[in-house]
C-alpha positions as CSV (number, residue, x, y, z in Angstrom):
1,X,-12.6,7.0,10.4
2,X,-8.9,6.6,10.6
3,X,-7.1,4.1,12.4
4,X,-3.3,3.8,13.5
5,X,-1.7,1.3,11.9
6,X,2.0,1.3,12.9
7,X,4.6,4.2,13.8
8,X,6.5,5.6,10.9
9,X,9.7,4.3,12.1
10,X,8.2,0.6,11.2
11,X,7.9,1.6,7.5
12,X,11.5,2.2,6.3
13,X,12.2,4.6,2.9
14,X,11.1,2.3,-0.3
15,X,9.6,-0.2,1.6
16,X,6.0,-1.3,3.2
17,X,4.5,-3.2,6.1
18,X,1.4,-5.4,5.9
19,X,-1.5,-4.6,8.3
20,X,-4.8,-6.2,8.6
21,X,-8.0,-3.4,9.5
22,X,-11.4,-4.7,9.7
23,X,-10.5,-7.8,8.1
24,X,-8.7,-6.5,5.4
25,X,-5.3,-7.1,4.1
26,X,-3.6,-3.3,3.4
27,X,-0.2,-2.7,2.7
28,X,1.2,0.5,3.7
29,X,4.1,1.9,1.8
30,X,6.8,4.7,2.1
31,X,7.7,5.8,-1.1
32,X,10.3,8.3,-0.4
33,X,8.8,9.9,3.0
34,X,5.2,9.9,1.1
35,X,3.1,7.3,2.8
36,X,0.5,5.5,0.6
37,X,-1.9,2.2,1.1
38,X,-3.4,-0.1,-1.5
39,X,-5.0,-3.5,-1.3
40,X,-1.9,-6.1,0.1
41,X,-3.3,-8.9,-2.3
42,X,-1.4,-8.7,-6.1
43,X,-3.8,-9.6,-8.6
44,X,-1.6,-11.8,-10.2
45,X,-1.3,-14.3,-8.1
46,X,-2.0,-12.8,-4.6
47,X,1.7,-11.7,-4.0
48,X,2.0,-9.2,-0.7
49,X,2.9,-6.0,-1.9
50,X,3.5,-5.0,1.6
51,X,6.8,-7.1,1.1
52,X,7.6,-5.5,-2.3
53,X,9.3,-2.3,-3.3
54,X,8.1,0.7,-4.1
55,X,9.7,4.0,-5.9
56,X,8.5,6.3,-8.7
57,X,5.0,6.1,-7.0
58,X,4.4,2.1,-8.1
59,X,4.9,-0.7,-6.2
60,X,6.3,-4.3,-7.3
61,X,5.4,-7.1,-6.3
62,X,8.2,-9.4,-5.2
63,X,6.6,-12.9,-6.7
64,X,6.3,-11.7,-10.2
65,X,7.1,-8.5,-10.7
66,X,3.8,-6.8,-10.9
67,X,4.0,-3.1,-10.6
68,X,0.5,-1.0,-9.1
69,X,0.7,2.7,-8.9
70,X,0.4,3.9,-5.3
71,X,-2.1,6.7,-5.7
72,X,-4.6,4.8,-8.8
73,X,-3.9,1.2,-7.5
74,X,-3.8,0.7,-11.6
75,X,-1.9,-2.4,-12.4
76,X,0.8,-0.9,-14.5
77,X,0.5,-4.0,-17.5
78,X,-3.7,-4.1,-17.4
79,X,-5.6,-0.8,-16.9
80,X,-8.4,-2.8,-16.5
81,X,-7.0,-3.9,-13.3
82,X,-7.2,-2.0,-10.4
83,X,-6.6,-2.4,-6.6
84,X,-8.5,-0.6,-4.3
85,X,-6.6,2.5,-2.4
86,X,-7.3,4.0,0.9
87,X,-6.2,7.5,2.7
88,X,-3.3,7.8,5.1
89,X,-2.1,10.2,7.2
90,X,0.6,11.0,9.8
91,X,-0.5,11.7,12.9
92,X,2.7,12.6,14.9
93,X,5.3,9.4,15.0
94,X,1.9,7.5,14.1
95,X,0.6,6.4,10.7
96,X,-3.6,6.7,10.1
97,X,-5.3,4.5,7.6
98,X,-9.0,4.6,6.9
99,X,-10.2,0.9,6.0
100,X,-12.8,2.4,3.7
101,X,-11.3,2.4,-0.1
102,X,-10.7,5.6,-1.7
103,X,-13.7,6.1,-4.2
């Protein structure tokens, strides 16, 4: 079940925005007009990635520099550490997530 989450215009070109479905903490990035959400919390040390940048299909988080790929949510130092990813869609001016992680 998808939920809107924001209008595209709130999620500029290389950047995110931090939403909060069901409880949950999901930051929803635009890398390059492709729209992609991943767990919010950095492994690291909980950074928001919804506040990092994002290109090449990873995301960085702006405490420490963590980088998570966008469509894995595989930390790119660790393989062994991986955020949970869930679908988007644009609906319209209107961005969909469904709060149920991608499996």
């Amino acid at each position: 079940m998808f939920i809107k989450v924001a209008s595209i215009n709130e999620i500029p070109k290389g950047a995110g925005k931090t939403i909060n479905v069901n409880g949950k903490s999901i930051a929803v990035l635009n890398e390059n007009g492709k729209l992609y959400a991943i767990d919010n919390t950095c492994a690291h040390r909980g950074g928001p990635l919804g506040e990092g940048m994002c290109q090449n299909k990873i995301v960085t988080c702006p405490w420490h520099g963590w980088e998570y790929d966008l469509e894995t949510g595989k930390c790119t130092f660790d393989d062994s550490i991986r955020l949970a990813t869930f679908e988007v869609k644009l609906q319209g001016n209107d961005v969909l997530v469904n709060p149920e992680p991608k499996k």
